[in-house]
DRENLUMSE-475211 format. One record per residue (C-alpha): residue in one letter; x, y, z. Coordinates in Angstrom, 1 decimal. Layout:
REM DRENLUMSE-475211
+------+--------+--------+--------+
: resn :     xx :     yy :     zz :
+------+--------+--------+--------+
:    A :      X :      Y :      Z :
...
+------+--------+--------+--------+
***
This chain:
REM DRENLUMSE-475211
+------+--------+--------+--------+
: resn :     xx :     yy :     zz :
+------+--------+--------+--------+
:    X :  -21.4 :   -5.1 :   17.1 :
:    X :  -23.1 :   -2.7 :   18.9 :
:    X :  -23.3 :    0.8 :   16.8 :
:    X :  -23.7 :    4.5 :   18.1 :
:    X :  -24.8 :    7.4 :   16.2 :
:    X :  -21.0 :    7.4 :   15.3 :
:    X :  -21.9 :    5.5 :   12.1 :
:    X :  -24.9 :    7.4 :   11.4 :
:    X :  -24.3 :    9.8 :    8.4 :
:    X :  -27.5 :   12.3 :    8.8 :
:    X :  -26.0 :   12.7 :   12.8 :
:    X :  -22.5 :   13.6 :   12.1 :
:    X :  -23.0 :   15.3 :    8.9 :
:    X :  -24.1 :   18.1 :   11.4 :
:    X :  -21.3 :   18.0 :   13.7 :
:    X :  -18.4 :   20.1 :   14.1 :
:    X :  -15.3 :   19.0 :   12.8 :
:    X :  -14.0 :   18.4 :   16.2 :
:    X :  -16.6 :   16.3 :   17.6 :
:    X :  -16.4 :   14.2 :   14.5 :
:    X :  -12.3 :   13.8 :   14.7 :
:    X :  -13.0 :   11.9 :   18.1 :
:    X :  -16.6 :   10.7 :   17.3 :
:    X :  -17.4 :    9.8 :   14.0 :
:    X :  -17.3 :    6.3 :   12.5 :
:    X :  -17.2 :    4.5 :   16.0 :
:    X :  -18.4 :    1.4 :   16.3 :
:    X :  -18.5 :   -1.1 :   19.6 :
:    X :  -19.0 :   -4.7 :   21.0 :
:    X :  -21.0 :   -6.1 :   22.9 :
:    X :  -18.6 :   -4.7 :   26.0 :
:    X :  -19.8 :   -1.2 :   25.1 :
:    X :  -16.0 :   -0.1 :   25.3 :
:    X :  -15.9 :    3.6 :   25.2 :
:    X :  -12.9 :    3.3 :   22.9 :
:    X :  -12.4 :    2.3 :   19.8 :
:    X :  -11.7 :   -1.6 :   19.7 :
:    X :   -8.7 :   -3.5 :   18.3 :
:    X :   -9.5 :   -6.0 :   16.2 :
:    X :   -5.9 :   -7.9 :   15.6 :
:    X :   -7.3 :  -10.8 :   13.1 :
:    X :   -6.4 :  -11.8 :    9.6 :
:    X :   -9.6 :  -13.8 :    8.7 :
:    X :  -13.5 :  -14.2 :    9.9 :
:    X :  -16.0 :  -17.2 :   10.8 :
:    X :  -18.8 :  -17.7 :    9.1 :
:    X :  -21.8 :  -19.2 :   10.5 :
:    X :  -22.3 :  -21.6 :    7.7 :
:    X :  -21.3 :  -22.1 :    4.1 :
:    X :  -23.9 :  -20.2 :    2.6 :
:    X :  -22.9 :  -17.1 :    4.6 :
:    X :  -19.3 :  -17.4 :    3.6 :
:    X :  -20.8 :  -17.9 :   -0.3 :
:    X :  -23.3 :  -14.9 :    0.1 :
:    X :  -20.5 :  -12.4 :    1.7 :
:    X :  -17.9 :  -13.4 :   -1.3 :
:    X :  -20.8 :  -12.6 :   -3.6 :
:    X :  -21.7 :   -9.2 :   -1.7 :
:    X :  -25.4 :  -10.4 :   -0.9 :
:    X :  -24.4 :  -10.0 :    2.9 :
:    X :  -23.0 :   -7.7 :    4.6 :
:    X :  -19.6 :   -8.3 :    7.0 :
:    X :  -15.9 :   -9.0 :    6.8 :
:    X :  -14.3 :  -11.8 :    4.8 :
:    X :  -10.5 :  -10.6 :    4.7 :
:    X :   -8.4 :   -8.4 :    6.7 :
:    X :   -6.7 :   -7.1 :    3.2 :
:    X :  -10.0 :   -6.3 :    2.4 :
:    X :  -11.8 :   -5.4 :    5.5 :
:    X :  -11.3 :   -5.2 :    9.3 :
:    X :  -13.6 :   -3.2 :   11.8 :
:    X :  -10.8 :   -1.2 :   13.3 :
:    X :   -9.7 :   -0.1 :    9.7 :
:    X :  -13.1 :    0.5 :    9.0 :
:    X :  -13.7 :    2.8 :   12.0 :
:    X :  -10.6 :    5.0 :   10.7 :
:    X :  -12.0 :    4.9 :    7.2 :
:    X :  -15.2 :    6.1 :    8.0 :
:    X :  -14.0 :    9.0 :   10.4 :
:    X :  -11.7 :   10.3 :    7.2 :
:    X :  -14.2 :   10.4 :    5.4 :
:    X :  -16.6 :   12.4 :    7.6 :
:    X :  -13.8 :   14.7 :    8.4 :
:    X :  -13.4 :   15.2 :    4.4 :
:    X :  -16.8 :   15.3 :    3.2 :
:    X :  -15.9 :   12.5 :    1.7 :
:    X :  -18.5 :    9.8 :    0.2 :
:    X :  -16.2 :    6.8 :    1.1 :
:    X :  -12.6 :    6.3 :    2.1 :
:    X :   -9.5 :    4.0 :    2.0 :
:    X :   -7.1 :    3.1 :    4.3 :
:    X :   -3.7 :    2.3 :    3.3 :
:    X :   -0.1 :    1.3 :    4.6 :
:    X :    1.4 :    4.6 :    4.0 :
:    X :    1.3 :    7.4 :    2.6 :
:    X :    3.1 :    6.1 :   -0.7 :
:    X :    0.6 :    3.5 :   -0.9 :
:    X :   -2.1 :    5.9 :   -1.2 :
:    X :   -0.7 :    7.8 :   -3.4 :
:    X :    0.4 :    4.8 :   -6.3 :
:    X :   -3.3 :    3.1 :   -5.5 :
:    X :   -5.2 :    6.1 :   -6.1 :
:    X :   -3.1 :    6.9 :   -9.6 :
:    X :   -3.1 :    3.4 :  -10.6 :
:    X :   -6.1 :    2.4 :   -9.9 :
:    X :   -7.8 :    4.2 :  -13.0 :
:    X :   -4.8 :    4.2 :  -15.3 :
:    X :   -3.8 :    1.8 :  -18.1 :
:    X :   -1.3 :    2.1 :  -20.8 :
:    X :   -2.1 :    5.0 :  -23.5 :
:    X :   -3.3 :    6.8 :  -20.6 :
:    X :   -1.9 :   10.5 :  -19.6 :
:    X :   -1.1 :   12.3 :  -16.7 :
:    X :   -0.5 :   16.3 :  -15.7 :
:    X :    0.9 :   16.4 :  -13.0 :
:    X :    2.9 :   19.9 :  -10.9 :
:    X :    6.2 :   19.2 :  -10.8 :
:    X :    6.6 :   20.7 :   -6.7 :
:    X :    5.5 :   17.2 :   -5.6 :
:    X :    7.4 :   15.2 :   -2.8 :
:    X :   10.4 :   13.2 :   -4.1 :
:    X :    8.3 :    9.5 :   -4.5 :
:    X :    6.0 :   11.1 :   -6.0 :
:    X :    8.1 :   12.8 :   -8.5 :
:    X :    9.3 :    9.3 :   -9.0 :
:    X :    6.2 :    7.6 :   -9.8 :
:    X :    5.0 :   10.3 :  -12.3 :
:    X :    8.3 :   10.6 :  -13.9 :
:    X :    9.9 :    6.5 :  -13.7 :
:    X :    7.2 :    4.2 :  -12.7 :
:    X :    4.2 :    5.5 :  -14.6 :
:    X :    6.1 :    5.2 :  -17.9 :
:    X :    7.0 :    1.9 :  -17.4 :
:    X :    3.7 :    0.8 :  -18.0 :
:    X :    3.0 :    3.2 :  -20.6 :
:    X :    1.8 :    5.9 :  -19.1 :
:    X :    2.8 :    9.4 :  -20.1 :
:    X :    3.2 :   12.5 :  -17.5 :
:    X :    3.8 :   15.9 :  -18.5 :
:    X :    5.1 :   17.8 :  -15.7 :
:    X :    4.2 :   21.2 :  -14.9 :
:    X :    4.7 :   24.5 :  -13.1 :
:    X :    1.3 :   24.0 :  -11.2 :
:    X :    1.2 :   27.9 :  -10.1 :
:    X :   -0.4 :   28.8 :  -13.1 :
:    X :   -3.5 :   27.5 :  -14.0 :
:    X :   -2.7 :   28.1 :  -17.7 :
:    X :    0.7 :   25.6 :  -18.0 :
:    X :   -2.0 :   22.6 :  -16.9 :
:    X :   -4.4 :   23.5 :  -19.8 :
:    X :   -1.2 :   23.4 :  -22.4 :
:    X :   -0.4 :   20.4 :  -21.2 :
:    X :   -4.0 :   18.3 :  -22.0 :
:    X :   -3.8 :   15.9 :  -24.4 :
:    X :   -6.7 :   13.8 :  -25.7 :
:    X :   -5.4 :   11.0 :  -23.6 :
:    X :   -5.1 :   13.0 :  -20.2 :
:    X :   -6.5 :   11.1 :  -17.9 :
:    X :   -6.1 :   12.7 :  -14.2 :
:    X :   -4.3 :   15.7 :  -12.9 :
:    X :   -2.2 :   15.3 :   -9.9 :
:    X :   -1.1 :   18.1 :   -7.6 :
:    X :    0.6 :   18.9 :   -3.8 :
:    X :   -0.8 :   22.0 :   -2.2 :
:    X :    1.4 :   23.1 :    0.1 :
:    X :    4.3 :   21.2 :   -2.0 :
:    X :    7.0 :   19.8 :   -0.3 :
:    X :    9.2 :   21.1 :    0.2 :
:    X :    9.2 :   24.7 :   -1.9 :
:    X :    5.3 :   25.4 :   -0.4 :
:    X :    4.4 :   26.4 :   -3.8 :
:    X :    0.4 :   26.3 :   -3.1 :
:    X :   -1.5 :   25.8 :   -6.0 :
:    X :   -5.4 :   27.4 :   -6.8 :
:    X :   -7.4 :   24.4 :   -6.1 :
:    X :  -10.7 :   25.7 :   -7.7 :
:    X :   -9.2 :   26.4 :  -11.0 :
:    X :   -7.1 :   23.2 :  -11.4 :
:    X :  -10.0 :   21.1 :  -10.7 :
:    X :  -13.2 :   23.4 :  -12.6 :
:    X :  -10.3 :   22.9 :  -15.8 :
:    X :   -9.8 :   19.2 :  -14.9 :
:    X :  -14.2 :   18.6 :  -14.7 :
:    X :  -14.7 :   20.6 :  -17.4 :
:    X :  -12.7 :   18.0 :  -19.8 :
:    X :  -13.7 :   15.0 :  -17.9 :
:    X :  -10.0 :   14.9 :  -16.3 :
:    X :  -10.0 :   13.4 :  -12.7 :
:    X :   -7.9 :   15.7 :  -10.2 :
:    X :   -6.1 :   13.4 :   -7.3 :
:    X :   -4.7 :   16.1 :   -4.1 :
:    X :   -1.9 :   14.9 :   -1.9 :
:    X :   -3.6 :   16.9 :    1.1 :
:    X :   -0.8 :   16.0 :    3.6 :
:    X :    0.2 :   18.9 :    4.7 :
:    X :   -2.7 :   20.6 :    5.6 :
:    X :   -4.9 :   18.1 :    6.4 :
:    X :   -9.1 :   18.3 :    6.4 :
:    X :   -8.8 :   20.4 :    9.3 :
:    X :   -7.1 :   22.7 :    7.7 :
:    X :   -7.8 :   22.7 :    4.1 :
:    X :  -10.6 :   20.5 :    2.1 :
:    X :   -9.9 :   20.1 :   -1.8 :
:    X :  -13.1 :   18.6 :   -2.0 :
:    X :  -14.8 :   21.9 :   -1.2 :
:    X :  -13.5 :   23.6 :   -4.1 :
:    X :  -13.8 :   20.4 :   -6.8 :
:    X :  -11.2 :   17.8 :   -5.9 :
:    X :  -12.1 :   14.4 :   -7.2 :
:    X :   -9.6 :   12.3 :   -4.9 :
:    X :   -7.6 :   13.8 :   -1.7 :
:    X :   -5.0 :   11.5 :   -0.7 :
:    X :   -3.1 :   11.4 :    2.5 :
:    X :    0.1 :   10.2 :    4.0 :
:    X :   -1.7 :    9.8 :    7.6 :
:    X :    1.8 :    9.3 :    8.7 :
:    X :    2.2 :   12.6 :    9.2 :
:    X :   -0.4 :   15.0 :   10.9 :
:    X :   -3.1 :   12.5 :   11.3 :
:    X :   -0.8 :   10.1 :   13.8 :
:    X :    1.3 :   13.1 :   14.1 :
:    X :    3.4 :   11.9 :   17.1 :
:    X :    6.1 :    9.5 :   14.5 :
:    X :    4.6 :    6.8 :   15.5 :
:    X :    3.4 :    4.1 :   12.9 :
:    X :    3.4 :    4.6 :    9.3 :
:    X :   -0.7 :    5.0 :    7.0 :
:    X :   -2.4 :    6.6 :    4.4 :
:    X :   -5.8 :    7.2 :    3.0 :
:    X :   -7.5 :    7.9 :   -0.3 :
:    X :  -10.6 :    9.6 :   -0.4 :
:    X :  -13.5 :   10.4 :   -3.1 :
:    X :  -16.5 :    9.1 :   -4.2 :
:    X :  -18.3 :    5.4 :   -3.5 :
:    X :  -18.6 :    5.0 :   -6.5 :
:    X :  -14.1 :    5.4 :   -7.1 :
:    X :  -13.5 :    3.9 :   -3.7 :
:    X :  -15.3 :    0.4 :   -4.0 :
:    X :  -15.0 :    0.4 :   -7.7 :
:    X :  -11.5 :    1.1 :   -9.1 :
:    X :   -9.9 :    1.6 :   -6.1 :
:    X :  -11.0 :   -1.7 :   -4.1 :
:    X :  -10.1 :   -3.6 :   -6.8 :
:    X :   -6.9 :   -2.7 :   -6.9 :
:    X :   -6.5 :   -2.5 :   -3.2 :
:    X :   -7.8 :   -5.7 :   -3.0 :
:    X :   -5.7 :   -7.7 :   -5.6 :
:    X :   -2.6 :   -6.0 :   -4.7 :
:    X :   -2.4 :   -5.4 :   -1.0 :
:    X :   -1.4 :   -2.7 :    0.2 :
:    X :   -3.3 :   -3.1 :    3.6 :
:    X :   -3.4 :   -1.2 :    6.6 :
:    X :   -2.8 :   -2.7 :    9.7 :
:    X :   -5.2 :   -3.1 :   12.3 :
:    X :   -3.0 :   -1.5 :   15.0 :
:    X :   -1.6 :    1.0 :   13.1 :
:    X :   -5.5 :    2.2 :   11.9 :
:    X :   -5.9 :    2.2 :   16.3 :
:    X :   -3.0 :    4.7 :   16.6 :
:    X :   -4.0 :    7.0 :   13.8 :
:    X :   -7.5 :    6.8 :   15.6 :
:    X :   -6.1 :    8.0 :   18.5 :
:    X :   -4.1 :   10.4 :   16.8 :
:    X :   -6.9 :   11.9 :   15.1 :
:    X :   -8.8 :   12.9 :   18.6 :
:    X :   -6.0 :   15.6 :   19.3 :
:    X :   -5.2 :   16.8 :   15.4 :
:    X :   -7.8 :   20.0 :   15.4 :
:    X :   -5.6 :   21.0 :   18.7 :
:    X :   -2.3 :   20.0 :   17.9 :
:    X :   -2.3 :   21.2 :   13.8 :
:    X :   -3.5 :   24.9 :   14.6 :
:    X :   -1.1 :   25.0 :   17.8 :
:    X :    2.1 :   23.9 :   15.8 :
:    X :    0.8 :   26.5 :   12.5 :
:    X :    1.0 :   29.1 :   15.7 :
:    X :    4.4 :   28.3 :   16.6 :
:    X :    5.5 :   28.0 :   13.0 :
:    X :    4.0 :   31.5 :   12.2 :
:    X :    6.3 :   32.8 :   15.5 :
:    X :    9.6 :   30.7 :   14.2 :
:    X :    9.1 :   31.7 :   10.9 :
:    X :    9.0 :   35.5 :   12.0 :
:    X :   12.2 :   34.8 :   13.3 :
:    X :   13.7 :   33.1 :   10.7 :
:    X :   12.9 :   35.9 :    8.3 :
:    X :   15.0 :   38.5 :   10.0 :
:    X :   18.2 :   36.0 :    9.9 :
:    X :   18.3 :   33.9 :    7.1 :
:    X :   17.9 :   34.7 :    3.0 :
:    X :   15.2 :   33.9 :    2.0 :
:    X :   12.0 :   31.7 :    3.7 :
:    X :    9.0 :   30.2 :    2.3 :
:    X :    5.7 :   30.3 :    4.6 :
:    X :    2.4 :   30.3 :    3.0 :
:    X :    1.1 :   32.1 :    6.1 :
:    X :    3.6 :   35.5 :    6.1 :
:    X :    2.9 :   38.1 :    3.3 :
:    X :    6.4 :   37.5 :    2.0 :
:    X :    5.4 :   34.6 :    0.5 :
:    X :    4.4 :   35.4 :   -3.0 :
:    X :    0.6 :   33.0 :   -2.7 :
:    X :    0.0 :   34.4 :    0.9 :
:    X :   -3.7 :   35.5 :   -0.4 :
:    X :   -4.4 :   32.5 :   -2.3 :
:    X :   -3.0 :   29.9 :    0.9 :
:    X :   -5.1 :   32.2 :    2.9 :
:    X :   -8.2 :   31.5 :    1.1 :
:    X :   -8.0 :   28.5 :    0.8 :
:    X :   -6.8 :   27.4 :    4.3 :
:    X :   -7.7 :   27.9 :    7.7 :
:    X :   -4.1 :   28.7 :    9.0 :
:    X :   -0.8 :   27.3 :    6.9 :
:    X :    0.3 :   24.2 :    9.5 :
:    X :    3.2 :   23.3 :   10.9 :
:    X :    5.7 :   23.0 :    7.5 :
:    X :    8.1 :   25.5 :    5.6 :
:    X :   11.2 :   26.1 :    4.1 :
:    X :   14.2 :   28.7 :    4.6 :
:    X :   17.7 :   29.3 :    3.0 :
:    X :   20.9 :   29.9 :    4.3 :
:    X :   23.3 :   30.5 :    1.7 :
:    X :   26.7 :   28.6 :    1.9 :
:    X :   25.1 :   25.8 :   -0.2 :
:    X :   25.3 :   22.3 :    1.8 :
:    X :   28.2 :   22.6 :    4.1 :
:    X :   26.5 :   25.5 :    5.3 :
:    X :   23.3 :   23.6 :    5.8 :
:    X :   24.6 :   20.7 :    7.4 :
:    X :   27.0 :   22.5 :    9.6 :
:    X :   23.4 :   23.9 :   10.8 :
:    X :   21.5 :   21.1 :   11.2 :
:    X :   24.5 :   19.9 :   13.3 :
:    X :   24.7 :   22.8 :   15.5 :
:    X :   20.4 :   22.1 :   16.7 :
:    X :   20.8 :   20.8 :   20.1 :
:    X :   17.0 :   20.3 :   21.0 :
:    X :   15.6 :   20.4 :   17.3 :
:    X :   15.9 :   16.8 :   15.4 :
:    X :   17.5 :   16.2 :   12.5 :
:    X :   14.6 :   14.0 :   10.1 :
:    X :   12.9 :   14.0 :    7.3 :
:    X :    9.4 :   13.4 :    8.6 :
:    X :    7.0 :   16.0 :    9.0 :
:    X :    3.6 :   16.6 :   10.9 :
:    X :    5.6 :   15.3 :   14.1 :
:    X :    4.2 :   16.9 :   17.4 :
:    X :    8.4 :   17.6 :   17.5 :
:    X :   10.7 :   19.9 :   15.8 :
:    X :   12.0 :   18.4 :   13.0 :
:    X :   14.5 :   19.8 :   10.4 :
:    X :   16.5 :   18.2 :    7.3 :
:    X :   17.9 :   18.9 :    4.0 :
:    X :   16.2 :   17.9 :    1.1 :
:    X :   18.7 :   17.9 :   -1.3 :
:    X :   20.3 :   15.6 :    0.5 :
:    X :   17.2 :   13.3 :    1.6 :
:    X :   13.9 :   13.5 :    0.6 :
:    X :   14.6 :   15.1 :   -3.1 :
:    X :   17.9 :   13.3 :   -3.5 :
:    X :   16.4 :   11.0 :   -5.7 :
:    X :   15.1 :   13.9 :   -8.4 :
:    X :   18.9 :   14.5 :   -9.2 :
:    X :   20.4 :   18.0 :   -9.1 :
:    X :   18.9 :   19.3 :  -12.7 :
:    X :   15.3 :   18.5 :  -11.3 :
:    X :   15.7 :   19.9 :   -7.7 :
:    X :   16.9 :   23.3 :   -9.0 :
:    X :   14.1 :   23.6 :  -11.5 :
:    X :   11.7 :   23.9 :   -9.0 :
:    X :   14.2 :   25.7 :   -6.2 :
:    X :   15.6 :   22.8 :   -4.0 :
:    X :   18.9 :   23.8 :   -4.0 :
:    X :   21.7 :   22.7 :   -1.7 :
:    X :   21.0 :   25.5 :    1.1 :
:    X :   17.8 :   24.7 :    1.1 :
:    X :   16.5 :   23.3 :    4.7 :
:    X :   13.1 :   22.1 :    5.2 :
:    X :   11.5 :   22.5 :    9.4 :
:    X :    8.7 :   20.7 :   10.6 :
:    X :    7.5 :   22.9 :   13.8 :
:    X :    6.5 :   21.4 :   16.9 :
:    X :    4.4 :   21.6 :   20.0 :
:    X :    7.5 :   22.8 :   22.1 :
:    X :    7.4 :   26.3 :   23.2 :
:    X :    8.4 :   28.3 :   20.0 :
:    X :   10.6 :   30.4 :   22.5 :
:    X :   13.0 :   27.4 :   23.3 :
:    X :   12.6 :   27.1 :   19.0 :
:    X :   13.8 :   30.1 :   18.4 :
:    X :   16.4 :   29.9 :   20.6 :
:    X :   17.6 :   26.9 :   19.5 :
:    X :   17.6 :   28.0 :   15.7 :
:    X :   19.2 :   31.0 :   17.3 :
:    X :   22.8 :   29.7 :   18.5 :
:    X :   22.6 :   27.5 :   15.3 :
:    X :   22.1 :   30.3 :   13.2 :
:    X :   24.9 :   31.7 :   15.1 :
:    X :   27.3 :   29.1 :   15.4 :
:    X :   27.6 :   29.4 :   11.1 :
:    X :   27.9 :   32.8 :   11.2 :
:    X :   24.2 :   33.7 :   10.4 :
+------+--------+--------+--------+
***
């Protein structure tokens, strides 16, 4: 493989972070392609026996295993983790994945979890029904204030685990003080970062251990393919983390590593041009509906504290309609150019109702603890022109009397 300064940490350490979105961690052939390559292989040749010995046994450096290692994956790794500020990074096959390696990695039975209880709905699950099946106890929190997650340490807590914005109430959470509490008792604090993304936000920068990511969402950010990432130090990233990556597989694929590669050229652009036309929308929205909840408006009740701690508030938020579901759904049904879905970080328009999809799983006592209640509707804000938004949302809004 021929290398370019791509791969050479002291070089893009000093690089903005848009010239290391579409530069960083590139490697290339012996073609000199100017774009990343594909690599669509399961396994590697080996000169002789004693390299294929001396690679299993780490004495020499290159691939052995796609689970375990594949150039194109690694070219995606490597640009996360400049864009994070991160010593190493993971790939995985979704979001999901990331989220149950990073936890599970450094668990065992005994162990216990804090965890904010605003977290999207698989994640809710694994804290609350997966964890404890293998003895692992979560106490679930309020995350909004700092003092409910130092009640909840035990002499067994192990990591703290937190979604800032959440999904889908954008409660945002005061990264600095979670994770100074969390170091200061030798607690490990894991971020799902999806939302924002490193563009927009970087946990790490105010004491994050691990940032995880559904690259799924932003990162592709066009719906294409599904990915993940974990990020933190070398030392948890080819220690805990590759060991369980390794014996359990949750690998992402070559192509898919491509796509988000691609995807990850255009996210400084298309992130801060969607949190625009969600800022606009969400104007809107707050003159017809009850109540909505934008980390970027003063009426949210963090505004300040999102504002500190991001550069702009993405693409994401929530609104109620009152009417409960069938006025909703008779909402969502009225969109003529907006989709209905549950993804998010789309490059299009997207809207759906929680309660109904990506929370139904919490059951109804859960979901209205922490404000997802059946007129609750979730919008993911596009790259269209927020005019032909609004005016979409508009004869909806209309069309049930809003």
């Amino acid at each position: 493989m021929k290398r370019n300064t791509g791969r050479n940490r002291e070089t893009t350490k000093n690089w903005r972070p848009a010239t290391q979105a579409i530069r960083s961690g590139t490697m290339r052939s012996e073609f000199g392609e100017t774009s990343e390559a594909l690599f669509l292989t399961s396994g590697y040749s080996y000169d002789c026996a004693e390299d294929a010995a001396a690679r299993f046994n780490g004495e020499q450096e290159g691939m052995t295993y796609s689970r375990l290692q594949n150039p194109t994956v690694q070219m995606l790794e490597e640009r996360i983790a400049i864009m994070e500020g991160a010593e190493a990074c993971r790939a995985t096959a979704s979001g999901m994945a990331a989220m149950t390696a990073a936890l599970l990695c450094q668990l065992e039975a005994g162990d216990h979890v804090v965890a904010s209880r605003a977290l999207f709905g698989s994640c809710r699950w694994l804290t609350d029904s997966l964890l404890p099946k293998f003895g692992i106890d979560t106490t679930v929190v309020d995350g909004r204030d700092i003092k409910n997650w130092e009640k909840a340490i035990t002499p067994k807590t192990k990591v703290f685990f937190f979604e800032t914005p959440a999904n889908p109430t954008m409660d945002v959470i005061d990264i600095r003080s979670v994770c100074d509490l969390a170091r200061s008792k030798g607690i490990t604090s894991v971020v799902d970062n999806a939302f924002a993304t490193n563009v927009l936000q970087r946990p790490m920068e105010y004491g994050a251990d691990v940032v995880a990511y559904s690259a799924t969402k932003m990162m592709d950010g066009q719906g294409r393919v599904l990915a993940g990432a974990v990020c933190g130090t070398e030392e948890f990233i080819e220690g805990p983390l590759l060991a369980f990556t390794r014996n359990t597989g949750p690998t992402l694929s070559a192509f898919n590593a491509w796509v988000v590669l691609k995807g990850l050229e255009t996210l400084d652009l298309r992130i801060r041009r969607q949190s625009n036309n969600a800022e606009e929308v969400g104007r809107f929205l707050e003159q017809r509906v009850e109540k909505i909840l934008h980390p970027g408006l003063p009426s949210h009740p963090q505004h300040n504290l999102a504002m500190r701690q991001m550069e702009a508030a993405g693409p994401i938020f929530s609104l109620y309609v009152s009417g409960g579901r069938a006025r909703a759904h008779a909402l969502l049904n009225a969109l003529k150019l907006i989709d209905i879905s549950n993804n998010i970080g789309d490059s299009r328009s997207l809207m759906c109702h929680p309660s109904s999809t990506t929370h139904h799983g919490l059951g109804e006592e859960a979901r209205v603890e922490i404000g997802i209640t059946e007129d609750m509707l979730r919008i993911n804000v596009g790259l269209e022109d927020p005019i032909d938004l609004i005016a979409d949302l508009d004869q909806a809004l209309s069309s049930v009397g809003l």
